[in-house]
N, C-alpha and C positions, 0 to 999 in steps of 0.2 A: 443584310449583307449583299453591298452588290456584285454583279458575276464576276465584273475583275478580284476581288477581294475571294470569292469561293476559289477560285482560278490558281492565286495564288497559295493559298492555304490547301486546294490540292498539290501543288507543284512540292509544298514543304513537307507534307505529311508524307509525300512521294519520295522526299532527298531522304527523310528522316530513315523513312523503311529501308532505303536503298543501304542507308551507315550502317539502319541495325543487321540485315543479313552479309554484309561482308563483313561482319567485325564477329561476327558467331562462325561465319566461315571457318576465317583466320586463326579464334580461340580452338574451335575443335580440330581443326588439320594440325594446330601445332602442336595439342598432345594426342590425338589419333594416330593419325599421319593422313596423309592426302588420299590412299584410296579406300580409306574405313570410314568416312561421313559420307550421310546418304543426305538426300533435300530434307527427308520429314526431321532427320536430326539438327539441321540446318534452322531450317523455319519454325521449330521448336525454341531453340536455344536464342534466335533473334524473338520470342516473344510474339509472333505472327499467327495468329487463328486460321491461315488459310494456305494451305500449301501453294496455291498458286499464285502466292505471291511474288514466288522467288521466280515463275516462268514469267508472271507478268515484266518483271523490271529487268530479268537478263537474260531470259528465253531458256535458258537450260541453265547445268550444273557448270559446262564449258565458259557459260558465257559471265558466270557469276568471277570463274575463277579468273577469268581475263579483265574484268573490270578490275578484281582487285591487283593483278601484275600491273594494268596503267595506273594504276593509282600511285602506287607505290614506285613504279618506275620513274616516275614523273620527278616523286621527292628526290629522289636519286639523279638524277637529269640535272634538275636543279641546283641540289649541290655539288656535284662535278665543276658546273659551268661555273659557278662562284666560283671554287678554289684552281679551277684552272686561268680565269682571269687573274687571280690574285699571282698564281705562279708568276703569268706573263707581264706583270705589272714591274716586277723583282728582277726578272731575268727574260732575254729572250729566245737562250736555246735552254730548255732545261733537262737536266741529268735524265739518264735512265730512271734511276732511282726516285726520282722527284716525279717521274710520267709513270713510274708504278706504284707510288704513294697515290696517286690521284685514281687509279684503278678501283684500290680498295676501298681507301680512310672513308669517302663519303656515307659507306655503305654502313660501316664500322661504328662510325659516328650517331650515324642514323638509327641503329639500333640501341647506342648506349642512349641519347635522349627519350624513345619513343617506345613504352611500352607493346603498342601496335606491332611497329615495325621488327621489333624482337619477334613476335610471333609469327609476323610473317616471311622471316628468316627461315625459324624452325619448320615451319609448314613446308615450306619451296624452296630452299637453296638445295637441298640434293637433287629436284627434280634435273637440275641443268647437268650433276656430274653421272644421272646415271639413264637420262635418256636417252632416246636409241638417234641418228644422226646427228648433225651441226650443232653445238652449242652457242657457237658466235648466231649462226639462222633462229634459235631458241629465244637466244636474248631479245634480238631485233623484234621477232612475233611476238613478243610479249611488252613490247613498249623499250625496250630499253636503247640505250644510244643519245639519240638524240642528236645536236648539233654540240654542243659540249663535248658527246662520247666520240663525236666523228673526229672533231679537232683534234681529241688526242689520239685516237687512230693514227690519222697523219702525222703525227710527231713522233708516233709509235715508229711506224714506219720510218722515218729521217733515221733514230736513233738508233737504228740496225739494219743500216744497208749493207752489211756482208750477208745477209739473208735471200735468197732470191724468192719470189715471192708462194709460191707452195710453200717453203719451210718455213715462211713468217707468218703465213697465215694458220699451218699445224701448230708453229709454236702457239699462237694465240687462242687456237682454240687450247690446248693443253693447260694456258694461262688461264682462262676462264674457268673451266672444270677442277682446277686446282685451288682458284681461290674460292670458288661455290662452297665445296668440299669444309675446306679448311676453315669459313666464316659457318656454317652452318654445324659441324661438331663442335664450335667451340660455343656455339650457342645452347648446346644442350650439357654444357659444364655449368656447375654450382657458380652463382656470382658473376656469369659471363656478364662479358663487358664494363664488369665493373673493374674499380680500383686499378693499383699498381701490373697485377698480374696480366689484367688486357691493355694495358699499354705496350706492355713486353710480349704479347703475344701479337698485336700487331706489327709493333716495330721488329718482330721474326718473320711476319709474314711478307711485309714488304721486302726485307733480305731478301727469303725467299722465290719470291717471285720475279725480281731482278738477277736473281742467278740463275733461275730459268728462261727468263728471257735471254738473258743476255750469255748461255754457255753455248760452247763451239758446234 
């Protein structure tokens, strides 16, 4: 084997390790909860002989947990930008209602295809309604936003200019913290996401968060 060839077969065994201990993360924070998994439960559960595995590839437990918020943020980044291009394509001022569809469904989405991404719903969506400052500062440190999330920021902003700018940013944090909340208990209901009932439960949830954005 030449050394480019070991080189790379380390770089693989290295991604490999990396998938297995955020995906053991992810499984145990989501029926633990996030501050009952220790590392040896961690590196256990991804299959890894050597506790320092998990400091080798992420330095700590913080850093484990941050790799998997950009992971996952990313997917979400992603699909925003799709469905917000798509919006824009259809229409060029779009409804309130239509820029609070785009807040959530991505996310929605995301976890009805991706068994993962279920999990890591359950694990971290209450982390944002019950941590102590900023939730919108929460999001951003954790990857989220993006240039997709910015876009609709600012159209956010357009579609409620009776606001001056402290109360739309209150409102939005309150937005944030209430959709976290509400995608995160309904993931720990039987069948979430699936079928007829999480249709109707998001198609409430965007009501809802259009009448909070949008009340006097």
């Amino acid at each position: 084997m030449s050394q480019q060839e070991k080189t790379d077969h380390r770089k693989a065994r290295g991604a490999l390790t990396r998938r297995a201990l955020m995906q053991a993360a992810e499984r145990l924070m989501a029926t633990r909860g996030l501050g009952n998994v220790t590392i040896r439960q961690i590196v256990a559960a991804a299959k890894q002989k050597n506790e320092s595995a998990l400091q080798y590839h992420f330095k700590s437990l913080q850093g484990l947990i941050d790799a998997i918020h950009e992971e996952r943020s990313e997917q979400v980044r992603q699909r925003r930008a799709e469905a917000l291009a798509a919006v824009l394509a259809r229409e060029s001022n779009p409804k309130l209602a239509t820029l609070a569809t785009l807040m959530v469904e991505p996310t929605f989405r995301l976890a009805q295809e991706n068994p993962g991404f279920r999990r890591y719903i359950k694990a971290f969506s209450l982390e944002l309604s019950l941590e102590e400052g900023s939730a919108l500062s929460l999001v951003h440190r954790h990857g989220g936003g993006g240039e997709g999330g910015k876009a609709l920021g600012q159209r956010l902003r357009v579609a409620l200019p009776r606001l001056d700018e402290a109360r739309y940013r209150q409102r939005m944090e309150m937005a944030v913290v209430f959709c976290a909340a509400a995608i995160a208990r309904h993931a720990r209901q039987p069948k979430a996401f699936q079928g007829p009932a999480a249709e109707t439960y998001l198609a409430t949830l965007i009501e809802s968060l259009t009448g909070l954005l949008s009340a006097p």
